[in-house]
NUKOLDREN-824583 format. One record per residue (C-alpha): x, y, z; residue number from 1. Coordinates in Angstrom, 1 decimal, padded with zeros to 4 digits. Example, Ala and Ser with C-alpha at 12.3 -4.5 7.8 and 13.67 -1.06 7.14 Angstrom:
NUKOLDREN-824583
site X 012.3, Y -004.5, Z 007.8, k 1
site X 013.7, Y -001.1, Z 007.1, k 2
***
This chain:
NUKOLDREN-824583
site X 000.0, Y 002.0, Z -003.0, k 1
site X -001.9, Y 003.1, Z -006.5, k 2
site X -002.7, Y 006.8, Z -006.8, k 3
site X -004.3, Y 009.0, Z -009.5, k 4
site X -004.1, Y 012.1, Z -009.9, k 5
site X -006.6, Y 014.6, Z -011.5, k 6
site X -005.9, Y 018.4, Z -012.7, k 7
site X -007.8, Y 020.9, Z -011.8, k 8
site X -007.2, Y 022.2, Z -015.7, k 9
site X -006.4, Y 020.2, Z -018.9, k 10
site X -003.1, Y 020.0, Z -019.5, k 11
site X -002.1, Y 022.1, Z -016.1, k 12
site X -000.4, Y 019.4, Z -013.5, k 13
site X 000.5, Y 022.6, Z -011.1, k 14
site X -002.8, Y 022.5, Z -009.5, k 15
site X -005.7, Y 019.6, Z -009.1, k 16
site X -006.4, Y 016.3, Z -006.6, k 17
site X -004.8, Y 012.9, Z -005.7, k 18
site X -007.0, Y 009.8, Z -005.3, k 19
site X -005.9, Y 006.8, Z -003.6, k 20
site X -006.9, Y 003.1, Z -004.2, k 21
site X -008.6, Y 001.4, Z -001.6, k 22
site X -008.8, Y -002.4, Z -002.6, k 23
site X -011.6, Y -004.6, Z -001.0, k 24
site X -010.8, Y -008.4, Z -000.6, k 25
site X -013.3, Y -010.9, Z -002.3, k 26
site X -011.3, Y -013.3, Z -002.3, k 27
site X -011.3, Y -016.0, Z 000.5, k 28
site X -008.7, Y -015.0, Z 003.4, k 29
site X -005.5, Y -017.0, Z 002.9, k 30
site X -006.6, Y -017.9, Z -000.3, k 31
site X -003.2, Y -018.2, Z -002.8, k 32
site X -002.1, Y -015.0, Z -004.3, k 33
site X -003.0, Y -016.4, Z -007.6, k 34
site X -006.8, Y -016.3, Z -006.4, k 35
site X -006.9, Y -013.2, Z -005.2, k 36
site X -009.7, Y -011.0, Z -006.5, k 37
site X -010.9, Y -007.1, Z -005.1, k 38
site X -012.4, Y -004.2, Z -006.0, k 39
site X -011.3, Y -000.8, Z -005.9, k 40
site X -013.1, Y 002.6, Z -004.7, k 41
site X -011.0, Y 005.9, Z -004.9, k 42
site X -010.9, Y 008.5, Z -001.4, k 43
site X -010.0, Y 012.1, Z -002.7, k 44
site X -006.8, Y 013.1, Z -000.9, k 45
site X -005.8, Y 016.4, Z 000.4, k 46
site X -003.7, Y 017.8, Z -002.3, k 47
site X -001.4, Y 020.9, Z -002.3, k 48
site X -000.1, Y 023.0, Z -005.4, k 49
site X 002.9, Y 023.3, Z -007.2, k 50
site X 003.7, Y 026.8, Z -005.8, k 51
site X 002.3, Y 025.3, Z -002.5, k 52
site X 004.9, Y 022.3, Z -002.5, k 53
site X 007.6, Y 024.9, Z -003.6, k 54
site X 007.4, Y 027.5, Z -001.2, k 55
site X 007.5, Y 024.8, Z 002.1, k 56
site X 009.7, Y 021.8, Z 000.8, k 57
site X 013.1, Y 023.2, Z 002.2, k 58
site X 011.9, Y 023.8, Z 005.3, k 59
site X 008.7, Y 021.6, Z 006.4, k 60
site X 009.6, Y 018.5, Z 008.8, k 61
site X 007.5, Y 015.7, Z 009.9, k 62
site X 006.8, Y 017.4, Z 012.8, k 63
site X 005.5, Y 020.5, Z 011.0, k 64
site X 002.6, Y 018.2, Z 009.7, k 65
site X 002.2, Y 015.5, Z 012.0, k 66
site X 001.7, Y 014.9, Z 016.0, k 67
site X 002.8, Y 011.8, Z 016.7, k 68
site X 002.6, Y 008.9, Z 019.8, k 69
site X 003.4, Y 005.1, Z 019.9, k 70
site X 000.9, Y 002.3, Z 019.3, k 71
site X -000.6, Y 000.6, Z 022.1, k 72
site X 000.1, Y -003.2, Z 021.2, k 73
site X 001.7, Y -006.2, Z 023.2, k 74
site X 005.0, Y -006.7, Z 021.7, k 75
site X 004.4, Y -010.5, Z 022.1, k 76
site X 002.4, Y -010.7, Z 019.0, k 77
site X -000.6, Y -011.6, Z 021.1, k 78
site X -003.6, Y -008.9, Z 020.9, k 79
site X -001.7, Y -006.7, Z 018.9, k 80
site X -004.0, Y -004.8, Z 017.4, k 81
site X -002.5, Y -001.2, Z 017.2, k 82
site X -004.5, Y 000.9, Z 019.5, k 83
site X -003.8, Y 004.6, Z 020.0, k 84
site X -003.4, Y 005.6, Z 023.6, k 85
site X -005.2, Y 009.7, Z 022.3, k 86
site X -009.0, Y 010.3, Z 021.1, k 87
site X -008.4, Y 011.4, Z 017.4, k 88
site X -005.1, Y 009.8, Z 016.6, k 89
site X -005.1, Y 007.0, Z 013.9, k 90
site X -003.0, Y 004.0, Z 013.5, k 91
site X -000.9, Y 003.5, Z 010.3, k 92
site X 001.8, Y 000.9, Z 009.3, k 93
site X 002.9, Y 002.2, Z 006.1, k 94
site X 006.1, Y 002.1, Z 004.5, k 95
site X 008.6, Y 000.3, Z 006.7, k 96
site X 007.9, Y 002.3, Z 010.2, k 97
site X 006.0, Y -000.2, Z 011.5, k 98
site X 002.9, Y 001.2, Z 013.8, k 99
site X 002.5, Y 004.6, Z 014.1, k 100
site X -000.3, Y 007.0, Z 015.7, k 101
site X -001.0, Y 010.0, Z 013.8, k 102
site X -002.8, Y 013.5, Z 013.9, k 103
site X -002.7, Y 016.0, Z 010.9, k 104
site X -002.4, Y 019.3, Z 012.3, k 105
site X -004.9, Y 021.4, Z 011.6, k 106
site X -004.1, Y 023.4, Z 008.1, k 107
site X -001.2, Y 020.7, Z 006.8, k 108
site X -003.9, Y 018.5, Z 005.4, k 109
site X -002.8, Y 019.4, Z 001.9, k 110
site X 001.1, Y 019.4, Z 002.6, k 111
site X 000.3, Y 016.4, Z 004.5, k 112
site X -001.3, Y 014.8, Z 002.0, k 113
site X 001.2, Y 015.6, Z -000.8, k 114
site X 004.7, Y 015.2, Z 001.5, k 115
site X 003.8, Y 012.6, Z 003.1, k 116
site X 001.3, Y 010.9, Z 000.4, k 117
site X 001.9, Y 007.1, Z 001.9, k 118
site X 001.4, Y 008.0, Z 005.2, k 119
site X -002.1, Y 010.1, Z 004.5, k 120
site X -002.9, Y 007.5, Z 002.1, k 121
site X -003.0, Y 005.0, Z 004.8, k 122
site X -004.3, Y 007.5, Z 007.0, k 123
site X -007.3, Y 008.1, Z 005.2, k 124
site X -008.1, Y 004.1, Z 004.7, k 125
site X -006.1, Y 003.5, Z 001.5, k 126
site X -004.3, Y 000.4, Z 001.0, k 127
site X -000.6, Y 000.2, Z 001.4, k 128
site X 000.1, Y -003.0, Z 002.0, k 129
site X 001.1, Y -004.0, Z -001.4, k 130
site X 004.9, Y -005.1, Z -001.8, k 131
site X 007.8, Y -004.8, Z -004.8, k 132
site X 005.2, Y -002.8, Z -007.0, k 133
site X 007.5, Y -002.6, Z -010.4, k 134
site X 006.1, Y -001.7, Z -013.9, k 135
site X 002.5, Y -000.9, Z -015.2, k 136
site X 001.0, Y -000.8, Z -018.7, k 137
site X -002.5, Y 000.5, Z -019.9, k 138
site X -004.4, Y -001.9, Z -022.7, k 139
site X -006.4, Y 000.7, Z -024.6, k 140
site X -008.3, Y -001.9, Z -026.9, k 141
site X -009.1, Y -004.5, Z -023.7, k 142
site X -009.4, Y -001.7, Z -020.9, k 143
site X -007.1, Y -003.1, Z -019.0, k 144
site X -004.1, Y -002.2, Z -016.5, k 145
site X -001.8, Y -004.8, Z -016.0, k 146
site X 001.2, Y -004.6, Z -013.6, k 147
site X 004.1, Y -006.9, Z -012.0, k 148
site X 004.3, Y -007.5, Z -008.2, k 149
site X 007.7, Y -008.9, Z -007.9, k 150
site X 006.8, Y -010.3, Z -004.6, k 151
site X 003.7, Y -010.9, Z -002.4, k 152
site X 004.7, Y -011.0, Z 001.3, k 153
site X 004.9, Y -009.2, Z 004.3, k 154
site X 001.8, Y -006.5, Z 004.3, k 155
site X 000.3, Y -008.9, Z 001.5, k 156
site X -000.2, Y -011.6, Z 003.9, k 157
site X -002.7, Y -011.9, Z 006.8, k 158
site X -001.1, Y -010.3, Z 009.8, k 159
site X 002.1, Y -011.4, Z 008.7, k 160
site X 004.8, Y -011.5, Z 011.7, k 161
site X 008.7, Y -011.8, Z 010.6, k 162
site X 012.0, Y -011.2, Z 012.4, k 163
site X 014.6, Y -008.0, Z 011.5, k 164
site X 017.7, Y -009.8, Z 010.4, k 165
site X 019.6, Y -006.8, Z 011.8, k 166
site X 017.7, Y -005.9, Z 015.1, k 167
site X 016.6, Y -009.7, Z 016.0, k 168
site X 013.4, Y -008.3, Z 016.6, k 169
site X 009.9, Y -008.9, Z 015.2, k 170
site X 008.2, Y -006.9, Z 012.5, k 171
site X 004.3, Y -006.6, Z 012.5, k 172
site X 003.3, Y -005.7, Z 009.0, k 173
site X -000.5, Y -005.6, Z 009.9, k 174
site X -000.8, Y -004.3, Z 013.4, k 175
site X -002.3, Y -000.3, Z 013.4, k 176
site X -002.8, Y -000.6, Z 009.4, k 177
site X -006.0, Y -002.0, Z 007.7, k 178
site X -005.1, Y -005.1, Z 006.4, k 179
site X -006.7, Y -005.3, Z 003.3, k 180
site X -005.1, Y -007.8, Z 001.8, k 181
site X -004.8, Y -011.3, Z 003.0, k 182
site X -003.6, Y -014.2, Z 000.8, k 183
site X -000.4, Y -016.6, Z 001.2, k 184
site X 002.9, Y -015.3, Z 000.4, k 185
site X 005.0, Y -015.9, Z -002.9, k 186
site X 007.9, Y -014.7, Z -003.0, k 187
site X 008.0, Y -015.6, Z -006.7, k 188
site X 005.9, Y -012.2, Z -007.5, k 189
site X 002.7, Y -012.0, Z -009.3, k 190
site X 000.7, Y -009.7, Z -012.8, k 191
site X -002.2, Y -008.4, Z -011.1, k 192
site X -004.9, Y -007.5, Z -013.9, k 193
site X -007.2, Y -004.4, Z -013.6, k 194
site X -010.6, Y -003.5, Z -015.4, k 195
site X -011.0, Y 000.0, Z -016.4, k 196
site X -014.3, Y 002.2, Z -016.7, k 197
site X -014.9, Y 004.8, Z -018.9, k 198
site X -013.5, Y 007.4, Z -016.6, k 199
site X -010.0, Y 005.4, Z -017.4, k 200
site X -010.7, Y 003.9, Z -013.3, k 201
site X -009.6, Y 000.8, Z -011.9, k 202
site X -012.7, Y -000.4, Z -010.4, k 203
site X -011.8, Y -004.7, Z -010.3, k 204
site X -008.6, Y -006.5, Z -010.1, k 205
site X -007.0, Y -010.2, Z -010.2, k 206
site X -003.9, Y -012.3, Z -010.0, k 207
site X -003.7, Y -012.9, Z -013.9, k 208
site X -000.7, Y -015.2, Z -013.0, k 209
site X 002.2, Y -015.9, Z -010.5, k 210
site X 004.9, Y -017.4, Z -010.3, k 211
site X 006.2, Y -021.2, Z -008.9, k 212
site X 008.3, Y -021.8, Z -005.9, k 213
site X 010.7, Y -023.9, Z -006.9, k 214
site X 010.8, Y -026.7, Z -004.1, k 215
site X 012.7, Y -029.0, Z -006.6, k 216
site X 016.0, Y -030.5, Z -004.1, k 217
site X 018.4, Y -030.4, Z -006.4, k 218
site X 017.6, Y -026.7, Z -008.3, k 219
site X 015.8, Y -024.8, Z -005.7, k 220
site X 018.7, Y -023.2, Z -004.2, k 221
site X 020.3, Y -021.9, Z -007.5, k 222
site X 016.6, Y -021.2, Z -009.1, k 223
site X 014.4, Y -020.0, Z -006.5, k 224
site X 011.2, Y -019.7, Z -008.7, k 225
site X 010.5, Y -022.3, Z -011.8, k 226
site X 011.4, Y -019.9, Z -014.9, k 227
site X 009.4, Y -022.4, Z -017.7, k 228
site X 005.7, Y -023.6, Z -017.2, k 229
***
């Protein structure tokens, strides 16, 4: 997920507010990851100090911040859509935990919001679906943010449903989350491009290019992705 963060005072980074990205589709559904086109608003998060973060790292658990209670969903894949069984819990899928049904206890929103920033993130409506998020660079002259996705799959795709080569059983990358992004998976990564205002904000971004599956018989299994053209 893509965060900002903004001091309270120049210069100071003990003390100020996160933001997290919240990407709207306007792209077609499905559409190939080199299509894909969104735009981005930014939700203030919750956001505790320095001396805050100090003084309860050692000791703070997920319990300390969170209730918790399973997802509602049929394991079949059919209708599974995530429901909470408790008035004022909310559904996530963040980070590899699959659904999950959460309530920020009342007075941990900041620690919540700073230990457990994917989680809240997701909580608050942020996306977090994006997958193999590597390096980012900033192109002053252009205004433009440009980073590698090494991979789109999984949370990328449209309610995306896969099998844990360890457990035998099936994942659900989009059940309890928001599903923000659906285009078809390549597994060959993409550079997603990003327009900046003149508060230095992503407010747009695009597939600049992907990568090609390589589906070439006699290569494909030694070079999984075309590396020239």
């Amino acid at each position: 997920f893509f965060t900002y963060f903004k001091a309270s005072t120049a210069q100071d980074l003990s003390a100020g507010i996160n933001y997290c990205a919240k990407y709207t589709q306007t792209s077609a559904a499905t559409s190939e990851a080199k299509d894909w086109t969104a735009t981005i608003e930014w939700i203030a998060m919750p956001t505790a100090t320095h001396d805050d973060v100090e003084a309860a790292i050692k000791t703070t658990t997920f319990a300390d911040l969170f209730d918790s209670e399973t997802c509602k969903y049929d394991k079949s894949g059919a209708g599974a859509d995530g429901v909470c069984p408790t008035a004022g819990f909310t559904s996530v899928n963040t980070g590899g935990y699959g659904c999950e049904c959460l309530k920020v206890k009342p007075g941990k929103e900041a620690l919540a919001g700073t230990l457990e920033k994917r989680r809240y993130a997701g909580y608050l409506g942020c996306t977090t679906e994006f997958r193999k998020w590597e390096g980012i660079t900033y192109d002053s002259k252009n205004k433009k943010i440009y980073t590698a996705l090494s991979a789109v799959q999984y949370g990328m795709e449209d309610n995306a449903t896969y099998v844990d080569k360890k457990k035998g059983t099936p994942i659900y990358y989009d059940v309890g989350g928001r599903n923000h992004l659906k285009m078809k998976a390549n597994k060959c990564g993409c550079v997603m491009e990003m327009e900046v205002d003149e508060n230095f904000l992503a407010t747009k971004a695009k597939m600049l290019v992907c990568g090609v599956v390589n589906v070439d018989p006699a290569t494909k299994d030694v070079d999984s992705c075309v590396i020239t053209g």
